[in-house]
DOVEXPA-419973 format. One line per field, with one value per residue: residue number from 1; residue in three letters; chain; x, y, z of N, C-alpha, C in turn. Coordinates in steps of 0.001 Angstrom, whole numbers, plus 500000, padded with zeros to 6 digits. Layout:
N
seq	NUM; ...
type	ALA; ...
mol	A; ...
n_x	X; ...
n_y	Y; ...
n_z	Z; ...
ca_x	X; ...
ca_y	Y; ...
ca_z	Z; ...
c_x	X; ...
c_y	Y; ...
c_z	Z; ...
REM end
This chain:
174
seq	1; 2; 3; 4; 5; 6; 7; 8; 9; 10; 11; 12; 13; 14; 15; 16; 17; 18; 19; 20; 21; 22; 23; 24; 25; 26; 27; 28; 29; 30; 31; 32; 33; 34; 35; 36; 37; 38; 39; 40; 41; 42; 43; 44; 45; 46; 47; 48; 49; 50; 51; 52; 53; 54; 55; 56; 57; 58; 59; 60; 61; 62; 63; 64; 65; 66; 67; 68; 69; 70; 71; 72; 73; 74; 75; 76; 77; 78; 79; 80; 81; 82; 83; 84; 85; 86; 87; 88; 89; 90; 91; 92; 93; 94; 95; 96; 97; 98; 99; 100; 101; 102; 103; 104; 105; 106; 107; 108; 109; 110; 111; 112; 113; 114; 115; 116; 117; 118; 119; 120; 121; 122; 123; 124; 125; 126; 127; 128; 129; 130; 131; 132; 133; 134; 135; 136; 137; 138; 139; 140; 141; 142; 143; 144; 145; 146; 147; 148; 149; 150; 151; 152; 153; 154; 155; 156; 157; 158; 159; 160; 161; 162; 163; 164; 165; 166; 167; 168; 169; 170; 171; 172; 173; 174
type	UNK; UNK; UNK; UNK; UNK; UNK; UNK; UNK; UNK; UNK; UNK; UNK; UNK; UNK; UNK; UNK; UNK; UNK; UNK; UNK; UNK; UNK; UNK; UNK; UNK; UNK; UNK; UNK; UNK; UNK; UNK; UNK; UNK; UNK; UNK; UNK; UNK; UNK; UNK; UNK; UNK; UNK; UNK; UNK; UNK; UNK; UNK; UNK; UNK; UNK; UNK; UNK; UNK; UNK; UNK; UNK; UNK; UNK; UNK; UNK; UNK; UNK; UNK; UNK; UNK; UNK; UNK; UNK; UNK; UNK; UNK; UNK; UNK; UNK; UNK; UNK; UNK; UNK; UNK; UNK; UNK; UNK; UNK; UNK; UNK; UNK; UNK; UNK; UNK; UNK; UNK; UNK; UNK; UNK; UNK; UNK; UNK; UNK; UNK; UNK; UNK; UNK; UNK; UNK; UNK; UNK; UNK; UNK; UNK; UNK; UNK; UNK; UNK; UNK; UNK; UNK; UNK; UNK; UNK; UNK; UNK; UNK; UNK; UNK; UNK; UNK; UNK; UNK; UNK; UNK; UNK; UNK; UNK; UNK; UNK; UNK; UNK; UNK; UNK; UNK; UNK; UNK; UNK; UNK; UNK; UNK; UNK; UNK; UNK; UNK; UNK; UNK; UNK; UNK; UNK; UNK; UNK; UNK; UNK; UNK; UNK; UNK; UNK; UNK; UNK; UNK; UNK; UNK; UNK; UNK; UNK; UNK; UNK; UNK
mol	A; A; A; A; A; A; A; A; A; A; A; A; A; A; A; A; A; A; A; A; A; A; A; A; A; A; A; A; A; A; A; A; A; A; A; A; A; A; A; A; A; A; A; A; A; A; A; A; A; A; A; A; A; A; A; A; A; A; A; A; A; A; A; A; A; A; A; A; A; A; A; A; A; A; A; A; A; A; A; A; A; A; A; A; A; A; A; A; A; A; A; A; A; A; A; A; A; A; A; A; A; A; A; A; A; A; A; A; A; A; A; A; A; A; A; A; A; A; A; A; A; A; A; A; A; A; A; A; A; A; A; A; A; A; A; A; A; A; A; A; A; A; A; A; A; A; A; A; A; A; A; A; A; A; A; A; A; A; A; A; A; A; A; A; A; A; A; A; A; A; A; A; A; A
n_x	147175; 148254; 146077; 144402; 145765; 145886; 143272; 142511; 144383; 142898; 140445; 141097; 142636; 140259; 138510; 140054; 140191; 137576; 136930; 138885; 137660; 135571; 134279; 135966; 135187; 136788; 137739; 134993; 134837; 136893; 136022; 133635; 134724; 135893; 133991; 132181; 130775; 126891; 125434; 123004; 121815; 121704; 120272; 117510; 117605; 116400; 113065; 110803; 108702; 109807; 111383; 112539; 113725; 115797; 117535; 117582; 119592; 120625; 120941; 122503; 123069; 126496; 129509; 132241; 135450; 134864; 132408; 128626; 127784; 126816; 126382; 127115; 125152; 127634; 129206; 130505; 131520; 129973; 129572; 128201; 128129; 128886; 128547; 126388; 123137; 119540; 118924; 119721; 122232; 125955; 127653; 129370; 131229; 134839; 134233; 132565; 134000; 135745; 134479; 132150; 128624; 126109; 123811; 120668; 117814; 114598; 112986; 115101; 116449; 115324; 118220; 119997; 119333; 118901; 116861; 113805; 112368; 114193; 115237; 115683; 115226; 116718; 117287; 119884; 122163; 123049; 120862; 120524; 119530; 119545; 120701; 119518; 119636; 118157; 117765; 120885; 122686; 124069; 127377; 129873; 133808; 136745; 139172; 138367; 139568; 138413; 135610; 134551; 136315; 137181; 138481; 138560; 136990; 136548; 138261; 138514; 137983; 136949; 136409; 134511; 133678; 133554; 132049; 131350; 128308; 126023; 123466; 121141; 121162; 122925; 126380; 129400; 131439; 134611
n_y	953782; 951915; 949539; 950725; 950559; 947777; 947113; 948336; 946818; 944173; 944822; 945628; 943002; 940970; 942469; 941849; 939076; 938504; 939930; 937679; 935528; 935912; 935772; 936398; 938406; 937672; 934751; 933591; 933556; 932149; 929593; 929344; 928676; 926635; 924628; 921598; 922566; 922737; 920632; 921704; 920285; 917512; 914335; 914158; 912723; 909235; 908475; 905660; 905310; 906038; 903812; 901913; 898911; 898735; 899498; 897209; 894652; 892243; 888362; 885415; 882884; 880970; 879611; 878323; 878054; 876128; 874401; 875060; 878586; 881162; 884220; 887900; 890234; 891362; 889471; 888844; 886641; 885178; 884807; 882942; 882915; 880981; 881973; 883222; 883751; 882291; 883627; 886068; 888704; 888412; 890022; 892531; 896147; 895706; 892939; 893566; 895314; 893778; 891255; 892909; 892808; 892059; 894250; 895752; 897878; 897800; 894690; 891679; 890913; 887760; 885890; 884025; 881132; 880959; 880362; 882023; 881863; 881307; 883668; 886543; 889107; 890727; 892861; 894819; 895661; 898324; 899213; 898845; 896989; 893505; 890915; 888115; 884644; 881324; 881511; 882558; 885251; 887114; 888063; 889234; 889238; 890517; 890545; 889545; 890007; 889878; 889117; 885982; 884805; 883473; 883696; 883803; 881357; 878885; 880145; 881056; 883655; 885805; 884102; 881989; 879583; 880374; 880387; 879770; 880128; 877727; 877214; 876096; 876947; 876140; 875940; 875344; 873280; 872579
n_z	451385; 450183; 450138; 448829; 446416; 446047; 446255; 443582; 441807; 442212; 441076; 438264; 437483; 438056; 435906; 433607; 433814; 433507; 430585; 429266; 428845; 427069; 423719; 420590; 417591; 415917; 416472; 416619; 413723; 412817; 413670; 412664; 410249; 410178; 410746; 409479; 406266; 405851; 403196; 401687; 399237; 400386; 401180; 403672; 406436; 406970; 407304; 409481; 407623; 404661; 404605; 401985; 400036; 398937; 401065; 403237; 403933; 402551; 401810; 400584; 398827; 398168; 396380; 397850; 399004; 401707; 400494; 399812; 401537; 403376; 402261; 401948; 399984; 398406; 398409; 400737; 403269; 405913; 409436; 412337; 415787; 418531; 421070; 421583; 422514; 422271; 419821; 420352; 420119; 421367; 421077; 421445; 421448; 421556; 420381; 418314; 416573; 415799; 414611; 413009; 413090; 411012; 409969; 409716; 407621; 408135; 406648; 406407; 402976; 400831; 399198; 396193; 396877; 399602; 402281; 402445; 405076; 406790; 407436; 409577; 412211; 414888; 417671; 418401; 421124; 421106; 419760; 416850; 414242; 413926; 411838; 411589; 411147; 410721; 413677; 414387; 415179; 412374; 411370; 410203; 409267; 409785; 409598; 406645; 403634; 400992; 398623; 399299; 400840; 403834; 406479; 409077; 410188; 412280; 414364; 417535; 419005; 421408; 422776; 422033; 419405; 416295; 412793; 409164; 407635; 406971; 403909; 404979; 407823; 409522; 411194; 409622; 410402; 409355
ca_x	147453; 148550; 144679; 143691; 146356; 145261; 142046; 142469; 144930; 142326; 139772; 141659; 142266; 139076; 138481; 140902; 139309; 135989; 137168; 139562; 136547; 134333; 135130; 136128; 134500; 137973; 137227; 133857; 134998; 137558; 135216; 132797; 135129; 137106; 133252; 131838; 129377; 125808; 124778; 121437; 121298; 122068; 118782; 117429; 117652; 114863; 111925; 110594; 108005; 110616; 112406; 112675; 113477; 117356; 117412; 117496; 120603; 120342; 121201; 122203; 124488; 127442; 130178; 133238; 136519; 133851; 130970; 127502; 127807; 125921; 127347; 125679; 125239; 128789; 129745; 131507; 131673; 129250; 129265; 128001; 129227; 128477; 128467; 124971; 122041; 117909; 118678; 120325; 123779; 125953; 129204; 129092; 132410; 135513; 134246; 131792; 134903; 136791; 133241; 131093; 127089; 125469; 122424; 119972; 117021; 113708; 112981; 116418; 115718; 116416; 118772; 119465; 120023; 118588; 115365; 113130; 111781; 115096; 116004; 114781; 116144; 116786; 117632; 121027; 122425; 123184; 119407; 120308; 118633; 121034; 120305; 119605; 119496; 118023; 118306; 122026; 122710; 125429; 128541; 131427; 134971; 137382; 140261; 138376; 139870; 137973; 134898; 134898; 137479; 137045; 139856; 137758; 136447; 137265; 138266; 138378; 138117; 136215; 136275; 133711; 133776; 133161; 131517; 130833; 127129; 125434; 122293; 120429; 121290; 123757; 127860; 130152; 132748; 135189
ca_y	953781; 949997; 949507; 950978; 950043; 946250; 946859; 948538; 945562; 943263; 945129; 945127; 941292; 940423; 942870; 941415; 937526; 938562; 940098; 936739; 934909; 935897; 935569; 938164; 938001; 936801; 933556; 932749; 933286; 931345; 928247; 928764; 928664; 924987; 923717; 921504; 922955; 921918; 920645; 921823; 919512; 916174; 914107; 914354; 910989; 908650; 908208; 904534; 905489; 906346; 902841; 901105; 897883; 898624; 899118; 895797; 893625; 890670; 887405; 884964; 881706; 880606; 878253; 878543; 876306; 874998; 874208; 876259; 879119; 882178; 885550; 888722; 890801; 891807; 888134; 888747; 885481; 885357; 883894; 882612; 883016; 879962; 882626; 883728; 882754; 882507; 884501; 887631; 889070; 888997; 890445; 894425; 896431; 895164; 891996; 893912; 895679; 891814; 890527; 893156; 892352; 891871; 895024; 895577; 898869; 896949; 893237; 891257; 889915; 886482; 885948; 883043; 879615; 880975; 880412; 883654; 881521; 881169; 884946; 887369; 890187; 890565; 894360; 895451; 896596; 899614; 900037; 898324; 896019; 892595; 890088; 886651; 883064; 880148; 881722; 883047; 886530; 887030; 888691; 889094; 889085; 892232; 889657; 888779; 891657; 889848; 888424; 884639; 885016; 882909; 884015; 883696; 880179; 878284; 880956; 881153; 885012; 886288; 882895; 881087; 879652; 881277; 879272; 880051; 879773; 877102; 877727; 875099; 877497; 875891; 876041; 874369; 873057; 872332
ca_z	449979; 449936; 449924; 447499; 445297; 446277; 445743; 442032; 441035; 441904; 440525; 437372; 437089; 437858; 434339; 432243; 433681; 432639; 429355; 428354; 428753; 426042; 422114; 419860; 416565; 414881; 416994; 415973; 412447; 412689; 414549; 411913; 408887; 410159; 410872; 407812; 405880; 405369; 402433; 401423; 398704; 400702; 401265; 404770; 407459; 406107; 408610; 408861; 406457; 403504; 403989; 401074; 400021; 398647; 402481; 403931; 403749; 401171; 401926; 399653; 399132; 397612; 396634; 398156; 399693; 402064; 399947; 399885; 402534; 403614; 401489; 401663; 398426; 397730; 398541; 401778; 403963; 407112; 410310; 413194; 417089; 419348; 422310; 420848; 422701; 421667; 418898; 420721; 419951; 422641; 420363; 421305; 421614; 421027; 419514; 416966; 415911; 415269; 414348; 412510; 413020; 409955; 410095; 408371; 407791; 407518; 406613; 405174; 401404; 400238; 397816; 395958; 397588; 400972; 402472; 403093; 406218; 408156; 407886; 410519; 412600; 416451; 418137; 419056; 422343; 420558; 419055; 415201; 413133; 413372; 410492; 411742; 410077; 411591; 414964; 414788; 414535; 411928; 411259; 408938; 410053; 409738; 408610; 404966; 402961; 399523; 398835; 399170; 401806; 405438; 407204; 410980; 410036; 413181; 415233; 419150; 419583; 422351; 423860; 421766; 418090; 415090; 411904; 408444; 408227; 405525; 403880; 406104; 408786; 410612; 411151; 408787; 411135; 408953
c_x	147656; 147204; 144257; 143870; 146104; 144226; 141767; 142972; 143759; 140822; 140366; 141718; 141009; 138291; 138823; 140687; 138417; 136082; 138123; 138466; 135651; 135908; 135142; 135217; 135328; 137584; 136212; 134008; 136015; 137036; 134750; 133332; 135711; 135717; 132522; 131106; 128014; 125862; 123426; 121114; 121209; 120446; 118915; 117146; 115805; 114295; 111403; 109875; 108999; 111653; 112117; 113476; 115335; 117955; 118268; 118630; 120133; 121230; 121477; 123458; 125404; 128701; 131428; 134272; 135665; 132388; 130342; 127853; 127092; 126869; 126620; 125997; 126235; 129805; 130576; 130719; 130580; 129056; 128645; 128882; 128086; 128024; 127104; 124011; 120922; 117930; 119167; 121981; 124635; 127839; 129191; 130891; 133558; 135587; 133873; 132383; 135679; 135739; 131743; 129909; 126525; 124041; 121519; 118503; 115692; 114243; 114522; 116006; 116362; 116976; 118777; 120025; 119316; 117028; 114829; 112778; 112361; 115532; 114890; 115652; 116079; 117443; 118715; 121325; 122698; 122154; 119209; 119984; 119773; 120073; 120194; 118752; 119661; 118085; 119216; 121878; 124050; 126269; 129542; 133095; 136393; 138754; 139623; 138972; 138960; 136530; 135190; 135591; 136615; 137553; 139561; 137189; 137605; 137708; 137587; 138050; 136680; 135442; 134971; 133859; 133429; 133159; 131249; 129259; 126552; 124126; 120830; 120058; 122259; 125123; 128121; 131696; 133811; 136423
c_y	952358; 949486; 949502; 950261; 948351; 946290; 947270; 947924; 944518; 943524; 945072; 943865; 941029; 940951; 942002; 939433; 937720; 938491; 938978; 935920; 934554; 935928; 936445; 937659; 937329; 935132; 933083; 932882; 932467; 929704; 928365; 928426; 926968; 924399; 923335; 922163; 922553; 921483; 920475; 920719; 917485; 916068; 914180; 913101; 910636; 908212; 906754; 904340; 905628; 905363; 902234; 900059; 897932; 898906; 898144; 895094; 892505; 889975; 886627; 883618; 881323; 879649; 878696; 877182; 875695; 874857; 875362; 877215; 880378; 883635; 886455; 889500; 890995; 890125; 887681; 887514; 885973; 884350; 884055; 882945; 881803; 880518; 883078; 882880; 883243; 883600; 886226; 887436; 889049; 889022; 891639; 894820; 896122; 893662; 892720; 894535; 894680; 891705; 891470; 892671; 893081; 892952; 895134; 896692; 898067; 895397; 892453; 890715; 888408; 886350; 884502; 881961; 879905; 880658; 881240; 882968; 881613; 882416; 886043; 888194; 890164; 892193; 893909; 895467; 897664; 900455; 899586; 896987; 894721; 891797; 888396; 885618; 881730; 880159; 882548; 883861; 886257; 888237; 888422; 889292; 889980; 891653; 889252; 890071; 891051; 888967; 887005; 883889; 884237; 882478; 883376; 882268; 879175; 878784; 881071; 882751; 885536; 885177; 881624; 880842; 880287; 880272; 879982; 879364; 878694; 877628; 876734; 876049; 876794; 876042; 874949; 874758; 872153; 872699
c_z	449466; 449782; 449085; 446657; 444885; 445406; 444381; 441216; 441407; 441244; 438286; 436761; 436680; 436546; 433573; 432447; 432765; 430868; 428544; 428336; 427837; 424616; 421517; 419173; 415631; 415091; 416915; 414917; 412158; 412810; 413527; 410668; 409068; 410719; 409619; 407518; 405491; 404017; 401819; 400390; 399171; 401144; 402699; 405415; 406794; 407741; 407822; 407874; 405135; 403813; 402728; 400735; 399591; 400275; 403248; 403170; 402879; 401414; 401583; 399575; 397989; 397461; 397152; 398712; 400486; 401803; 400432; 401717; 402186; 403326; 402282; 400025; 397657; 397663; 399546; 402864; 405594; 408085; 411705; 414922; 418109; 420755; 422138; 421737; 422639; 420779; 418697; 420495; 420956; 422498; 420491; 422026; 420551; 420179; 418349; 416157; 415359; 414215; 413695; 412404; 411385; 410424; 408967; 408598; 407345; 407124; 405899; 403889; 401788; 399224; 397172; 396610; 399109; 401423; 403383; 404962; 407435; 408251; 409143; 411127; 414249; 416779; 418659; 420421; 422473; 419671; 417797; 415448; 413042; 412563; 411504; 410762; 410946; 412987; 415476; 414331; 413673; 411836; 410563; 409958; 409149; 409033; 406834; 404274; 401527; 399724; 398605; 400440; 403281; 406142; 408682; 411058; 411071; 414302; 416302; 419395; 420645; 422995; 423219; 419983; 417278; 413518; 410768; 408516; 406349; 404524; 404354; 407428; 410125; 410677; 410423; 409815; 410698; 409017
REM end
């Protein structure tokens, strides 16, 4: 009798496993009600064919506490990293979180004061579009809270300088 009774308690369990296992229907209504909802009217990811030209980062220069320097459209301050070499990025992680990379969807514009010749782009380590000028990839710096602002100007972080960029294309080490 001890047998049995074994064997119908573990017959049992092994029931009431199986059956905690699966989902009621309360539980997928619940999952589907706290997941966002589509929106049918949002546009759908642009394929490279449907880039367009508001796209691409814009480049452009300005005056600031140290003379002409390299903005981008909204006027936020851009720089340089000396750790940079032949044109590749080599700020990913915890720098690119300090040191935001300047991206960009398609060709960068020129704006005004810059010259279309020195801008160009170089791939990621993460697959994006970085913006480069004269060579250097650039980047903004997570300290400007305003435009104008060049809080990182001078800055040691991640072991190599950090430069506002001119529109020559080189560091203003000032």
């Amino acid at each position: 009798m001890t047998l049995r009774t074994a064997s119908a308690l573990a017959a049992l369990a092994a029931t009431l496993l199986v059956a905690g296992c699966g989902g009621s229907d309360d539980t997928n209504r619940d999952n589907a009600a706290s997941a966002p909802a589509y929106d049918y009217g949002q546009a759908p990811a642009k394929t490279p064919e449907a880039v367009t030209s508001e796209d691409a980062a814009t480049i452009k220069a300005a005056s600031g506490a140290l003379g002409a320097m390299l903005v981008d459209a909204e006027g936020r301050s851009l720089y340089l990293w000396e750790a940079d070499q032949d044109g590749t990025s080599a700020c990913d992680g915890p720098c690119a979180d300090a040191w935001p990379p300047v991206t960009t969807i398609g060709e960068p514009k020129a704006g005004d004061g810059v010259d279309a010749e020195l801008l160009g782009t170089s791939k990621r380590a993460d697959g994006t579009l970085g913006v480069t000028y004269n060579g250097h990839p650039l980047y903004y710096f997570q300290g400007d809270a305003e435009a104008g602002q060049a809080n990182g100007q001078g800055s040691d972080g991640f072991g190599a300088p950090w430069w506002v960029v001119s529109p020559q294309g080189a560091a203003i080490e000032e």
